[in-house]
C-alpha positions as CSV (number, residue, x, y, z in Angstrom):
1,X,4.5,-60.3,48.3
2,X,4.8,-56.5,48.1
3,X,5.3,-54.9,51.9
4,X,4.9,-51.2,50.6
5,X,2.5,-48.1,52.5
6,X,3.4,-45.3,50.6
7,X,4.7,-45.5,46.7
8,X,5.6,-42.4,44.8
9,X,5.8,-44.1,41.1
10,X,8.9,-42.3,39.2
11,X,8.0,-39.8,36.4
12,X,8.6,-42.2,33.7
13,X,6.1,-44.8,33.9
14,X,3.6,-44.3,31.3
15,X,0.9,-47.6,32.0
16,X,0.6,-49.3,35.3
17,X,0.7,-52.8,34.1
18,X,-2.0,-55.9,35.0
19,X,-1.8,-56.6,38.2
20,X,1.1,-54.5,39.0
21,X,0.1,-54.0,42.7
22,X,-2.7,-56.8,43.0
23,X,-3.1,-58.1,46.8
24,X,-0.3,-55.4,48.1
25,X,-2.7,-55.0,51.6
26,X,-0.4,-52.8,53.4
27,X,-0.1,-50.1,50.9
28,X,-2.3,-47.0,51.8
29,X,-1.4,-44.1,49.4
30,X,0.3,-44.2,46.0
31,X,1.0,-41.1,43.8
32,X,0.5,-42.3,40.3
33,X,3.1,-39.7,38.1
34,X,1.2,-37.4,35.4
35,X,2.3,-39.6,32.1
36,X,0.7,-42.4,33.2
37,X,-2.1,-42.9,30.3
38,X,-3.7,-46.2,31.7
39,X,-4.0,-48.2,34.5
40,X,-4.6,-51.9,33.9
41,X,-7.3,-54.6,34.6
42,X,-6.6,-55.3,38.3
43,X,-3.7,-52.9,38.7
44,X,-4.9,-52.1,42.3
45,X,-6.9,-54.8,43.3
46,X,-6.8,-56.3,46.7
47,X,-5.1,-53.4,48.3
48,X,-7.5,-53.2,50.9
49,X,-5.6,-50.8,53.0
50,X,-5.5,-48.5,50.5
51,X,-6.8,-45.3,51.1
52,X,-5.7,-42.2,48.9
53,X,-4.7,-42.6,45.3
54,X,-3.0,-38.9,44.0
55,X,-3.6,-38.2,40.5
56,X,-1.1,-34.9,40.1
57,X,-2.8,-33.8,36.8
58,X,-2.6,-37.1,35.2
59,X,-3.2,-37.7,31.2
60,X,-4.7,-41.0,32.3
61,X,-6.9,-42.3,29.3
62,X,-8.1,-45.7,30.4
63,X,-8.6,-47.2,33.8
64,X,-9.2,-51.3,33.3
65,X,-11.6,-53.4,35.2
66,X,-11.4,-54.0,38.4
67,X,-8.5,-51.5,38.4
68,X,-9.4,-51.2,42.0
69,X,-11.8,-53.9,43.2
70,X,-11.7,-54.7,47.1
71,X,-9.2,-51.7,47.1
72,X,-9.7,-48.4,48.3
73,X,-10.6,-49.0,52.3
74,X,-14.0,-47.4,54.0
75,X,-15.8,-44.8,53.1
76,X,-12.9,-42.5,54.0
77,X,-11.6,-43.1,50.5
78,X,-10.5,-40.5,48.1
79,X,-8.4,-39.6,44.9
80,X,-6.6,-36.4,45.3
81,X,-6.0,-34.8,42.0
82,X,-2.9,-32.1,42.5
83,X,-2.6,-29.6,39.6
């Protein structure tokens, strides 16, 4: 099981693959790196400590389903986009 809070993913992923981070609940904020073109079916979900997602300009085409289902806690959830 993953034990991560913060993730910066590295410039050169381009697709965040199925389930990549599914069930990681102690992750809070991930930076997703501006290549990245889709974001898989359950990618995120499960991650329910997560709280900010940064999308730094991103070219992101696709986001699957349930990408982020029982992800994203409260209503003090946001996506940051940095230009």
């Amino acid at each position: 099981m993953l034990r991560f809070t913060n993730l910066v993913l590295p410039n050169r992923i381009k697709k965040i693959e199925l389930r990549s981070f599914s069930e990681c609940s102690s992750l809070q904020a991930i930076v997703i790196p501006p290549f990245v073109k889709v974001i898989d079916n359950y990618a995120f979900s499960g991650c329910s400590q997560l709280m900010n997602v940064e999308l730094p300009d991103v070219l992101l085409k696709e986001i699957g389903n349930c990408a982020f289902i029982i992800a994203l806690k409260n209503d003090k959830n946001h996506f940051i986009r940095k230009e």
